[in-house]
C-alpha positions as CSV (number, residue, x, y, z in Angstrom):
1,X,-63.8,54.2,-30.6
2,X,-66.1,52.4,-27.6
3,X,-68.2,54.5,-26.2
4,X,-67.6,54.7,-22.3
5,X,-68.5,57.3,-19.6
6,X,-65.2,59.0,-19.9
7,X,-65.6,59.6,-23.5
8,X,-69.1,60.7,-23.0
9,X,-67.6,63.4,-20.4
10,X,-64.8,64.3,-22.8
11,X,-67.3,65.0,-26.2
12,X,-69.2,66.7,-23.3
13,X,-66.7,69.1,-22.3
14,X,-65.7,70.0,-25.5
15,X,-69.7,70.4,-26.9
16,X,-70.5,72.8,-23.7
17,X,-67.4,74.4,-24.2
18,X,-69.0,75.0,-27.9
19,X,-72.3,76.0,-26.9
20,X,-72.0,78.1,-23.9
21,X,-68.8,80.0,-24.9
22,X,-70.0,81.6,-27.8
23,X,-73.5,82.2,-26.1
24,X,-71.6,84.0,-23.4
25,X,-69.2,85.9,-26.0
26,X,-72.3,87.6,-27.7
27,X,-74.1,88.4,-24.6
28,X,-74.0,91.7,-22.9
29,X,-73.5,92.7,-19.0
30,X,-77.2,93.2,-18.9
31,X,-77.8,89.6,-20.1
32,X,-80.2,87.9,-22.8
33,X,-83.7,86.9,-23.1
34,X,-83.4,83.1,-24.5
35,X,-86.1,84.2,-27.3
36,X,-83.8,86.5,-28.5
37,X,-81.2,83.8,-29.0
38,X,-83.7,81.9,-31.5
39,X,-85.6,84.5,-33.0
40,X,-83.3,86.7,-35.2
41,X,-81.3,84.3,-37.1
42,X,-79.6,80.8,-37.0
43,X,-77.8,80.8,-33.8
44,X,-74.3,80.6,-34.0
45,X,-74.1,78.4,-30.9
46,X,-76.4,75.7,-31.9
47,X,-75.6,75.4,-35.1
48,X,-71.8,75.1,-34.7
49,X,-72.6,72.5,-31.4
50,X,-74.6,70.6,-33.4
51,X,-72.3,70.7,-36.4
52,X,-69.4,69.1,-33.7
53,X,-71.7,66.1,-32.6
54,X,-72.6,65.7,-36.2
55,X,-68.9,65.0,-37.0
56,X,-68.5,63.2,-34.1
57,X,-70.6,60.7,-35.0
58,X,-69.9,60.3,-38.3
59,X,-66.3,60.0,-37.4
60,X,-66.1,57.9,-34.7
61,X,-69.4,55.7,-36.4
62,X,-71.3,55.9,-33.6
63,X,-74.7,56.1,-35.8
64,X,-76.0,52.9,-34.3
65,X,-74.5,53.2,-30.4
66,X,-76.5,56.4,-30.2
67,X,-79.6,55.0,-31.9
68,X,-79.5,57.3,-34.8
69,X,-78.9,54.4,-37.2
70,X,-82.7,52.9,-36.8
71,X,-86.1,54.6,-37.2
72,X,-88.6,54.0,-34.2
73,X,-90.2,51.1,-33.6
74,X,-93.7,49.6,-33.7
75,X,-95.4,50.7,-30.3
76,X,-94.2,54.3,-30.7
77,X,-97.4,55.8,-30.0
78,X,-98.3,54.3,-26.5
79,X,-94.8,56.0,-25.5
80,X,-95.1,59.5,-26.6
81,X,-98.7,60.5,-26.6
82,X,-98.7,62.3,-23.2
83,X,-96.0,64.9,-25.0
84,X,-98.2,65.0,-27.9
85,X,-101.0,66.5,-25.8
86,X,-98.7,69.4,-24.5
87,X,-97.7,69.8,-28.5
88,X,-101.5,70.2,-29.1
89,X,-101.2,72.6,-26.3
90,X,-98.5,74.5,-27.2
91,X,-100.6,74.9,-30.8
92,X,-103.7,76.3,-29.7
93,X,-101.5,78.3,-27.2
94,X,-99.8,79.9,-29.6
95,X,-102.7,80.3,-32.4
96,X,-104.4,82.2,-29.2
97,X,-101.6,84.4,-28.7
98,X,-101.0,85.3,-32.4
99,X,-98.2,83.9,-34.2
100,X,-95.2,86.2,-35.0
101,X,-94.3,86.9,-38.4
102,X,-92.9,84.3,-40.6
103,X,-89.4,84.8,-40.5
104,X,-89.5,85.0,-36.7
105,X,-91.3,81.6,-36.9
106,X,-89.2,80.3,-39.2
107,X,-86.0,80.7,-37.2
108,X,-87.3,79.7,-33.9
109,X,-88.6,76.2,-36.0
110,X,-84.9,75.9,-37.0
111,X,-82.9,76.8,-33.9
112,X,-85.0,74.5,-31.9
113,X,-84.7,71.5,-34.1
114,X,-81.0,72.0,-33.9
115,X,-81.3,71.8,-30.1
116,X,-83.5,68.8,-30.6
117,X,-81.0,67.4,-32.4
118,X,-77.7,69.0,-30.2
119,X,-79.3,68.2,-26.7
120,X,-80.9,64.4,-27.4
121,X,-77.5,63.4,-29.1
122,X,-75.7,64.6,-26.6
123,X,-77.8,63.6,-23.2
124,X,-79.7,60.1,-24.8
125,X,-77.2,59.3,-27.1
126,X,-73.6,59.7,-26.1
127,X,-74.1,60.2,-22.3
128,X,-76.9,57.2,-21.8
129,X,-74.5,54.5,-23.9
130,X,-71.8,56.1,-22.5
131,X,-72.9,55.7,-18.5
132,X,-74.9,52.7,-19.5
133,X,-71.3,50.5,-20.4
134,X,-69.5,51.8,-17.5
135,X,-72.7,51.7,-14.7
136,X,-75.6,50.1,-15.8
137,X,-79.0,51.2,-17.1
138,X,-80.4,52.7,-14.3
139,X,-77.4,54.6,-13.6
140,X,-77.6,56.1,-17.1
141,X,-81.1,57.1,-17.1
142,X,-80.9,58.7,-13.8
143,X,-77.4,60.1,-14.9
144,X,-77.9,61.7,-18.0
145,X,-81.1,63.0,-17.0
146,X,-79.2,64.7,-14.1
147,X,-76.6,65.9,-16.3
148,X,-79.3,67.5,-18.6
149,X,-80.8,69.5,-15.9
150,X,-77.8,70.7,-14.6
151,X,-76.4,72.1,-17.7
152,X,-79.7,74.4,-17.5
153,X,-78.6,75.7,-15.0
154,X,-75.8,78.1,-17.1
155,X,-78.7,79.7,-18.6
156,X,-78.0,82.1,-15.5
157,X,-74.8,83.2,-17.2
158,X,-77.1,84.4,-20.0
159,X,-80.3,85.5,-18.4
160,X,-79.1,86.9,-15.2
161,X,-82.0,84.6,-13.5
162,X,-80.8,82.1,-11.2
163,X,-84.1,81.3,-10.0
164,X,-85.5,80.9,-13.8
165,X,-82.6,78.6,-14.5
166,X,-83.0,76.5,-11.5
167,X,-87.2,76.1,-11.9
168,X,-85.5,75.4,-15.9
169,X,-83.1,72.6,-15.1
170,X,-85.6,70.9,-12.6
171,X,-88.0,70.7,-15.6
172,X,-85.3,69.6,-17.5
173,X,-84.6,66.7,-15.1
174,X,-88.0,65.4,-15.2
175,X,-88.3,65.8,-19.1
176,X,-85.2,64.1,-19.7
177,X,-86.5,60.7,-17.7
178,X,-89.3,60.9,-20.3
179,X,-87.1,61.6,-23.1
180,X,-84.8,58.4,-22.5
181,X,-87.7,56.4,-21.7
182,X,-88.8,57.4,-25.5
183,X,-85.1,56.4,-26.3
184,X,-85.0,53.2,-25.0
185,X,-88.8,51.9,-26.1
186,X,-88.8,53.1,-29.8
187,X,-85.3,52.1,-30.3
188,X,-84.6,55.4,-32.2
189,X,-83.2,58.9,-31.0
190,X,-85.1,60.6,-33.7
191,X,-88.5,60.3,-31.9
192,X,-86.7,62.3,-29.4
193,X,-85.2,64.9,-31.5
194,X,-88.6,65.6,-33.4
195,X,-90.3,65.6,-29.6
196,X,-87.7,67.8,-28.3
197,X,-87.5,70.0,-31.1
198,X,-91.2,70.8,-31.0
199,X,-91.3,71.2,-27.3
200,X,-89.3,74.1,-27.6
201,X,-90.5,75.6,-30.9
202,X,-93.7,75.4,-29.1
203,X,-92.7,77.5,-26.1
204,X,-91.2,80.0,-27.7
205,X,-94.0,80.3,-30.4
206,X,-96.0,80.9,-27.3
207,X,-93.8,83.6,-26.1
208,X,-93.1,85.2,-29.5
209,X,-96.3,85.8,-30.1
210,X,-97.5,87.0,-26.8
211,X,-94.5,89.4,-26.8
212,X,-96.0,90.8,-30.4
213,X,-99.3,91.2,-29.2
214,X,-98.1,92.8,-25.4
215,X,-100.0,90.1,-23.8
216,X,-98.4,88.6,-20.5
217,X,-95.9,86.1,-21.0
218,X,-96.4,83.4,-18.1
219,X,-99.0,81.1,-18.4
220,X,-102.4,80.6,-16.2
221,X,-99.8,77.8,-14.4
222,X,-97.2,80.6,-13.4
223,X,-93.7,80.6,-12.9
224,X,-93.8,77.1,-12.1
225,X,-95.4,76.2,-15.3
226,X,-92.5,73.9,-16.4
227,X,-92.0,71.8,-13.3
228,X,-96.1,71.8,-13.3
229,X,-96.0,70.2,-17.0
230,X,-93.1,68.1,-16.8
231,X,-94.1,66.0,-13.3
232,X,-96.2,63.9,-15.3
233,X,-94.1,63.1,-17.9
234,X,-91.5,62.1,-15.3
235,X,-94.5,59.9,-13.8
236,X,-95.2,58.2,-16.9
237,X,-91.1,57.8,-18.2
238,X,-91.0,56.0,-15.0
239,X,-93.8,54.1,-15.5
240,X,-92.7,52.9,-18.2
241,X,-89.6,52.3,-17.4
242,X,-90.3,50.4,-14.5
243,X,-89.2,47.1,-16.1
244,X,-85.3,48.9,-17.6
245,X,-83.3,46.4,-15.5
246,X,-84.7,43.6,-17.0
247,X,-85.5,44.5,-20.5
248,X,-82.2,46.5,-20.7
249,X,-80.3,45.1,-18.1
250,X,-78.1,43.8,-20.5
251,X,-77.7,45.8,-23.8
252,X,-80.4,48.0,-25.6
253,X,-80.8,48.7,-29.6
């Protein structure tokens, strides 16, 4: 099957439908903490939106459309090192703050690979080829990094926090231009997924272990942290993006 924007939104539809339904079904009128999603076992969620994209793929043999089919390129390096300063970070952040005990670990390492993995196949896989054939490069950087923000924002239908989701899905936003720039310039979706993956292992490590030890959850940067952090990655996904129409105007790996 060719991969166009309307598939993209239909495997969309049906992997939010996934995700987000049976977060909602196990969450109380009082709401969740997102920790607590990744913390006490494989999540049901993830694992079974993951599971769908996984067979999706296989099935419809999109392994090379979605860049799964090639390991990254020569070059990688100059691409992702500004994340890998926020994963050394994240590392001394959390060996500060104590790290929780090794089952907690454990399952927050696996949950967040499987969003690594659910979340980059999804938004810089099927949704960038997908926009990309119907609108144009540009269109599907800017467009599935919208779309990935915006589905942070039903983390209110968990949380209760409106204004955490929204500060969330803004940092979302600018990630995701970083993310497809590291899509597009390695030629392989699993530098993402690994990036991705750690990201989030890394803020919740944080957070675990600052809930174990009663120390105070927000950072020195404050409830803005995120956006704070993610700006420059934006800055630097354009950057070096800034030549997409001509080096992808056409067709990318």
């Amino acid at each position: 099957m060719r991969l166009t924007a309307l598939i993209a939104l239909g495997v969309y539809l049906i992997w939010q439908a996934i995700n987000s339904g049976i977060q909602i079904a196990g969450t109380g009128p009082e709401g969740i903490d997102l920790l607590d999603l990744v913390k006490h076992g494989i999540a049901p969620s993830l694992a079974a939106a993951s599971l769908f994209l996984l067979v999706v793929v296989v099935l419809f043999r999109w392994g090379r459309e979605v860049g799964l089919a090639q390991g990254p390129q020569r070059g990688t390096l100059r691409v992702i090192w500004p994340w890998l300063l926020f994963l050394a970070l994240f590392a001394l952040s959390a060996m500060n703050a104590g790290l929780p005990p090794a089952s907690v670990t454990l399952f927050i390492l696996v949950n967040t690979l499987l969003v690594g993995w659910s979340e980059e196949v999804m938004f810089r896989g099927v949704w960038l080829r997908g926009l990309f054939r119907s609108s144009g490069i540009w269109v599907a950087i800017l467009g599935s990094s919208v779309l990935f923000g915006a589905m942070h924002v039903l983390n209110v239908f968990l949380t209760g926090d409106l204004r955490g989701a929204l500060l969330q899905a803004g940092a979302a936003f600018l990630s995701g231009v970083f993310l497809a720039a590291v899509r597009l310039r390695t030629g392989s979706l699993w530098t993402g997924i690994v990036l991705h993956g750690l990201w989030d292992a890394g803020t919740f490590l944080v957070a675990a272990g600052a809930t174990a030890t009663a120390a105070a959850a927000p950072t020195a940067l404050g409830d803005y942290g995120s956006i704070v952090m993610s700006l420059p990655l934006f800055l630097f996904g354009l950057y070096v993006l800034r030549h997409a129409g001509r080096d992808y105007g056409k067709d990318y790996a």
